[in-house]
N, C-alpha and C positions, 0 to 999 in steps of 0.2 A: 565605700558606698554607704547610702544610709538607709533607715526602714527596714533592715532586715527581718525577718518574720519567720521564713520557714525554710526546711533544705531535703529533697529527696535523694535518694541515690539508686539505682537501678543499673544491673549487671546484665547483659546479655552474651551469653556463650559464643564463640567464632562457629562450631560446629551448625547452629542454627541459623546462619546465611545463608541462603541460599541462591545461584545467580539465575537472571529470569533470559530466557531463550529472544531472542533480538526478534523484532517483527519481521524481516526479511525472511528468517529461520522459518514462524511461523507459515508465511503466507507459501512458503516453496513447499513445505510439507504436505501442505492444503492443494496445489493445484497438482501432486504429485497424484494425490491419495483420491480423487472427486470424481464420482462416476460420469460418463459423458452427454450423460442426459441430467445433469444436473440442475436446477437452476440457477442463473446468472448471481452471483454474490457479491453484493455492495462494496467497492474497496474500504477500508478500512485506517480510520483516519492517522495521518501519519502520529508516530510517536516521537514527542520533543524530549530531548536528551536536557541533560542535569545544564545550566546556565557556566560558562566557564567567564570567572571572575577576575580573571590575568587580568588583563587592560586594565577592567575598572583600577582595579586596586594598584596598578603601576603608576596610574595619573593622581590617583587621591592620595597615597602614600606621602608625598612630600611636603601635602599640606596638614598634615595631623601631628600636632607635638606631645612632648614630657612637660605636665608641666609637678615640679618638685619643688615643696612649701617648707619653710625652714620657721622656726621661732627661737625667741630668748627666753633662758630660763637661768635662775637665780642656782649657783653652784653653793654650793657649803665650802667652805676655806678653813686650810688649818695652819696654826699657826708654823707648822713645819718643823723638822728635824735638821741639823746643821749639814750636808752632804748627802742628803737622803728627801730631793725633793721629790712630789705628787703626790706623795702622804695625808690621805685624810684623817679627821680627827680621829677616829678609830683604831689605825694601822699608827701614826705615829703614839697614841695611849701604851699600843701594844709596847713601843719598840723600850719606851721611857720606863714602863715599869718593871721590864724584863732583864734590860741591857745598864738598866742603870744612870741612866741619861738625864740629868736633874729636869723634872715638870718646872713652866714656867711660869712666872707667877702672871696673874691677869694682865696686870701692869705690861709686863712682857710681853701681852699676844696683841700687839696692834689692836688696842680697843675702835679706835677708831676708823678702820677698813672698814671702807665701803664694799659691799659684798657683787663678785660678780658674775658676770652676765656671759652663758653661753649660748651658742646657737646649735640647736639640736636638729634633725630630720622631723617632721612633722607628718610628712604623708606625702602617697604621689596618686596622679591622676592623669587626668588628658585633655586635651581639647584640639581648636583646628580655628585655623587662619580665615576669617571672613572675609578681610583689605590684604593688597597684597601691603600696606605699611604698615603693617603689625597687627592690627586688631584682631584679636583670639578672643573667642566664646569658649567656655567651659562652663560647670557646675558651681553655684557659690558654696556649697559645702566643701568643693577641693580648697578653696583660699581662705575660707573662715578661719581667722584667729591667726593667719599667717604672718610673719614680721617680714619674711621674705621669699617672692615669688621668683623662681625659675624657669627660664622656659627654654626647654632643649629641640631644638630643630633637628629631623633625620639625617640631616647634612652633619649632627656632631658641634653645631655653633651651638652656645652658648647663652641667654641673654636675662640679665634682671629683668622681671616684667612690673608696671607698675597698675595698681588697681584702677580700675575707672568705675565702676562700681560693679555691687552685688544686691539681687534682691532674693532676702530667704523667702517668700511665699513660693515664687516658681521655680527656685533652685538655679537660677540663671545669673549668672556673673562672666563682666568682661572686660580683658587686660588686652595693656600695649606693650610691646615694645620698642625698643629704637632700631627698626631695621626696614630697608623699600626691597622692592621687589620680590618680594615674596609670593609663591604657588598659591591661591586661594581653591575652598573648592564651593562650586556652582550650589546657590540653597534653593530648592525645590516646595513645591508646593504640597505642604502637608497634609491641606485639604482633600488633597486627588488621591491620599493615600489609601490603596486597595486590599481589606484583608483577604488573606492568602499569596499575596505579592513577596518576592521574594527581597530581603533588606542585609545589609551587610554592618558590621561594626568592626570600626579599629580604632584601637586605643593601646593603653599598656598595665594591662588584669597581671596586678602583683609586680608593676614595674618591670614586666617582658613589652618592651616597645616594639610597637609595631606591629602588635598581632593581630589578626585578621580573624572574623568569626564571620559565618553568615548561618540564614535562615528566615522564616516567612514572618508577617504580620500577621498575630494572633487575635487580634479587637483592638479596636479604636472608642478613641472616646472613654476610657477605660478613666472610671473618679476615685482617684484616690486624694483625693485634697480639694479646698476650695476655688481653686483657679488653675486650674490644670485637668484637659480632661487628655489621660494621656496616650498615647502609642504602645498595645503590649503586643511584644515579641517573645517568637521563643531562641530570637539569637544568645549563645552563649557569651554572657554579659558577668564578669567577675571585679570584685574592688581592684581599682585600680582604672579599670575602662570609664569612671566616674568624667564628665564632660565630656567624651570623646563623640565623633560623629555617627549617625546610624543613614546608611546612602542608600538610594534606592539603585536600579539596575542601570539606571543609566547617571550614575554618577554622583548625584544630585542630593546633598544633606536632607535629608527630610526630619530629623530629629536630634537631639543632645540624650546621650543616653546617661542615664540619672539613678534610678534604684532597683535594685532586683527584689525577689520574693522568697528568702531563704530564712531557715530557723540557724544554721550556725557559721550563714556568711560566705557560704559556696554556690554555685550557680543550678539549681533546681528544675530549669526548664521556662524560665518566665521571667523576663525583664523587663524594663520598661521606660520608654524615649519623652521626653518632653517634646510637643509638636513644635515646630518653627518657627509657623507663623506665627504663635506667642513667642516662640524664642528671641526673634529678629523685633516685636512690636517691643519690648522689655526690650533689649540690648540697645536701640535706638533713644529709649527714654535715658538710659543711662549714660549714653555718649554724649545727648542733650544737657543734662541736670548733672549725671550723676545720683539720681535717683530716679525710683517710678512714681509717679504718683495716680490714685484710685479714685473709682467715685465710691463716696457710703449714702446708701437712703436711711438707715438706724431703725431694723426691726430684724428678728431673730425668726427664721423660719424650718418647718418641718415638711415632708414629704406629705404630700395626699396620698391618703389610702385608697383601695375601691370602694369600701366601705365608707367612708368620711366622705366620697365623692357622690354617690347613690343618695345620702342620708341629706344632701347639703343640693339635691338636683340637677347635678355636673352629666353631661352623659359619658364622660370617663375620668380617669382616676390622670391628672395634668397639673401642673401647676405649682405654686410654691407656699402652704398654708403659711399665714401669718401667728404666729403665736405671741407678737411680742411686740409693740412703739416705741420707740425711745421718746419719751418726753422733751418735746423741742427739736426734734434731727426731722430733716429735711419729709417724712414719712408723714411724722405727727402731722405739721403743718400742710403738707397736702391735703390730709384728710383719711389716709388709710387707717383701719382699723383692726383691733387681733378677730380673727377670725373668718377674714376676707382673704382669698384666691386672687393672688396674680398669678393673671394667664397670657402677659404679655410686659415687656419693657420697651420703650423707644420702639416700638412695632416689630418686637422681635419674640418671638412666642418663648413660653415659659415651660417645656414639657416637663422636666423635673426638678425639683427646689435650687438642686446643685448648680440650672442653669442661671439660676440669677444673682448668684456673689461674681459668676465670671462676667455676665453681662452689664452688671452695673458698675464694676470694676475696671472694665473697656471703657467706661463711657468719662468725659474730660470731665474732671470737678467744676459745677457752674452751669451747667446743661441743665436746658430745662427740658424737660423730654414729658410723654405721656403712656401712661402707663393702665392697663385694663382689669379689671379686678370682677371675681364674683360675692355679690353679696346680697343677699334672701333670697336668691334664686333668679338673680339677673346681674345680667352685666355692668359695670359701669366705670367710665371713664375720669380718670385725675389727673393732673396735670404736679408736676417733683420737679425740686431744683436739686440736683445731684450735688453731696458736698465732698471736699476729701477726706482720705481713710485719715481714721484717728484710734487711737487707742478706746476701746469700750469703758465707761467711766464704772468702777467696781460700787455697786449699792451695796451698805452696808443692812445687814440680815435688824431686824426690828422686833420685837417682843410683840406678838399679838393681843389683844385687848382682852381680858378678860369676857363672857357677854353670855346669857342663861340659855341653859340647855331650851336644845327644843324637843317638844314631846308627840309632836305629828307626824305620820309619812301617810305616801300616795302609791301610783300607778307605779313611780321612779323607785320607792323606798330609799327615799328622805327627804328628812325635816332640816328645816332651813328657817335662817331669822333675818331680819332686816338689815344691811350692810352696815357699820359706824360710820362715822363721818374719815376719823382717823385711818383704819381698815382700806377706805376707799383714796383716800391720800396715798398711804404706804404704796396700793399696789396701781396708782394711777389710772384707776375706772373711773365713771359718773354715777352706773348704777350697777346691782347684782343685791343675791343671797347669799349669805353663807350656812354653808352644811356646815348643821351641828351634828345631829344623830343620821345614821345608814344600817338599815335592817339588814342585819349578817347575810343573807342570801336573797339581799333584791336587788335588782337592775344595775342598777348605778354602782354600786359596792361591786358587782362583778366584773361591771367595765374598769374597775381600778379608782373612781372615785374614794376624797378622801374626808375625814372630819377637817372644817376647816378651810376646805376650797373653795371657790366662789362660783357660784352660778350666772353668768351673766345674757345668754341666750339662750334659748330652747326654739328649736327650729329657724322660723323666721323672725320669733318674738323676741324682742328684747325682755329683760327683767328688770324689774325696774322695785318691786315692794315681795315681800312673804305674802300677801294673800293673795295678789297676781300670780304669781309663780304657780298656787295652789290651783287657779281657776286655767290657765296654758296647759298644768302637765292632765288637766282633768280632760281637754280637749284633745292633748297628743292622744291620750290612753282612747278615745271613741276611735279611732281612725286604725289602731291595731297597727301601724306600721314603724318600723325604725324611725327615730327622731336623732339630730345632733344636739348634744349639747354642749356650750361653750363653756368651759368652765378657767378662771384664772387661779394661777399656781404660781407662787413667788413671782417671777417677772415674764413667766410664761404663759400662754391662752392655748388648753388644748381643746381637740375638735372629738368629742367622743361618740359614736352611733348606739343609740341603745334603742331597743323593745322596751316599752312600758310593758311592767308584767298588770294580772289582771285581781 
């Protein structure tokens, strides 16, 4: 498993069980004990006993494998003792300067052996048969770096598997083998997933095949990564059960179980499934391509605050602040801008930032889709042609321009100078200030502003010169209430709420 984080342990005494009196037991003691003029007492709703999991797990058993990763790795070779092979260089140094055994000159030791190649255990995992002719879903992290895939049937066959591909963002990877009629089991809709439902895993935690754990769904939607909002359980999920299936009660996969929440790699109480229906929407692009591919609009975003939201006229804290355009990606050219609210994609609402790497990620490279943004305190509508994901192009860090103190502050406390031309290239603005001086204990210094950062909005106002800037924060500061300000930081636009002090 990967991610591992954190590990509890908790001991509970046999003596402190105690068993609870059956409702029959109850309700006879009750109509024993009840005066005859009692009043009439509501029967009392029945009590459901614990789920018995036989069946299930007798029909899905035969579709869940081993699957066991093998690689090559380079051996050290020695040139060997006469009668006395598998001697490494070490053990045969011993045997020659002990025993008396003439050392052999370079010449001697095969200089030119090619050094070779063993194939070692790598790691085992799990997964489970989607087609009954071969096709298995597992985790890409059980086959990463694998020379060779195995995949063991609970029948005891045998079979090489061969990769059809892996994508590391969702942890989703999936092999074939050469075999038909194979047990498949039923993929269930992970959307319907209910927490507090009760969910099962089998896999093989530490290479014990076939074990079986159950227990409830503990939250959904649960972000731990940018395209994955995933299934946490508190089924007992240890390495090894990595790709293995997590079913619901009636059968039905609803999730790949993928990484737990431990500090030293034992199972803590909290595991956690990759949903399906991204599993199944990935395993499809990979049986297609052999790869997935994404959409990118190229802008870097952060969470809205309450704060940021109040300060900016949102009536709640939604949405996915823009901090950041890529110059030329599909964003620029729309027209979006750092410091605008998308609060919608493809007409799909935007509640928190993390929803819109997954939703624009859904969407086919090439799509032209519309998108809703807040910006000075309204709505408005842009029209993005989605491109595919690419690697983010690394900007190289630039020497800031030398340029003279300034010696004024205001309502904000600070002084600010007119942008350079240069300044405003580097960090691809049109207009702003830059903070020179920040009075040790005013506004802006305590919001975390820095020497250096650039001012480029203040509430609704754009900035555009030093003495505008002076005549806006003199207008915030009459109104006595929080204002945002937008300020630019290396390739970033953050959204700051401040009180002008007075």
């Amino acid at each position: 498993m990967k991610k591992i984080l954190s590990v509890l342990s908790i001991s509970i005494a046999a003596s402190t069980l105690v068993a609870l009196p059956t409702y029959a037991q109850n309700n006879a003691a009750a109509v024993n004990t009840a005066p005859a003029n009692a009043a009439p007492v509501s029967p009392a709703p029945a009590v459901r006993g614990y789920p018995d999991f036989a069946d299930l797990v007798e029909k899905a058993n035969p579709a869940v494998v081993n699957i066991r990763t093998t690689e090559k790795v380079n051996v050290r070779q020695s040139g060997g003792i006469p009668g006395m092979p598998g001697l490494d260089d070490e053990q045969a140094e011993f045997f020659r300067r002990f025993f008396g055994i003439p050392l052999p000159t370079p010449k001697q030791q095969q200089p030119n052996r090619k050094p070779q190649q063993e194939e070692q255990n790598r790691g085992v995992g799990s997964g489970f048969v989607i087609e009954s002719n071969g096709y298995i879903l597992t985790n890409a992290h059980v086959v990463e770096g694998a020379t060779t895939i195995y995949v063991t049937l609970p029948d005891k066959r045998e079979f090489k598997a061969k990769l059809i591909g892996a994508d590391k963002r969702t942890d989703v990877a999936l092999v074939k083998i050469e075999a038909t009629g194979l047990p498949r089991l039923p993929i269930g809709d992970s959307s319907k997933v209910r927490v507090g439902e009760w969910v099962l895993a089998i896999g093989s935690p530490f290479g014990l095949e076939n074990t079986v754990t159950a227990g409830i769904v503990s939250a959904k939607s649960r972000d731990t990564g940018d395209y994955l909002p995933f299934i946490q359980t508190d089924v007992a999920v240890n390495p090894g059960n990595s790709g293995g299936p997590l079913l619901n009660t009636r059968g039905e996969v609803v999730g790949i179980n993928s990484q737990i929440f431990s500090r030293s790699g034992g199972y803590m109480g909290i595991s956690f499934a990759i949903p399906m229906d991204e599993a199944m929407r990935i395993s499809n692009q990979l049986r297609s391509t052999g790869k997935v591919s994404r959409g990118r609009i190229g802008v870097a975003i952060a969470e809205v605050s309450k704060e940021v939201a109040e300060s900016l006229g949102l009536n709640k804290a939604r949405g996915a602040l823009v901090r950041n355009v890529e110059l030329g990606a599909p964003a620029d050219k729309a027209g979006l801008e750092p410091g605008d609210i998308i609060l919608s994609f493809n007409e799909r609402p935007i509640e928190k930032s993390s929803d819109l790497p997954r939703i624009v990620g859904d969407t086919r490279p090439g799509s032209k889709v519309s998108l809703m943004v807040w910006r000075k305190g309204a709505q408005k509508e842009l029209s993005i042609t989605v491109a595919d994901m690419e690697p983010p192009e690394k900007v190289a860090a630039k020497k800031q321009d030398d340029e003279p103190a300034a010696t004024t502050t205001n309502a904000l406390g600070v002084g600010v100078i007119d942008v350079s031309d240069a300044k405003r290239r580097e960090l691809s603005i049109k207009t702003g200030v830059e903070i020179q001086a920040l009075a040790e204990d005013g506004p802006l210094s305590r919001a975390g502003a820095r020497v250096g950062d650039v001012i480029v909005r203040l509430g609704d106002v754009d900035i555009i010169a030093a003495k505008q800037f002076e005549i806006a924060v003199k207008a915030v500061a009459k109104n006595n209430k929080s204002v945002a300000v937008f300020i630019r930081r290396g390739d970033s636009t953050l959204v700051i709420p401040v009180k002008p002090g007075k």
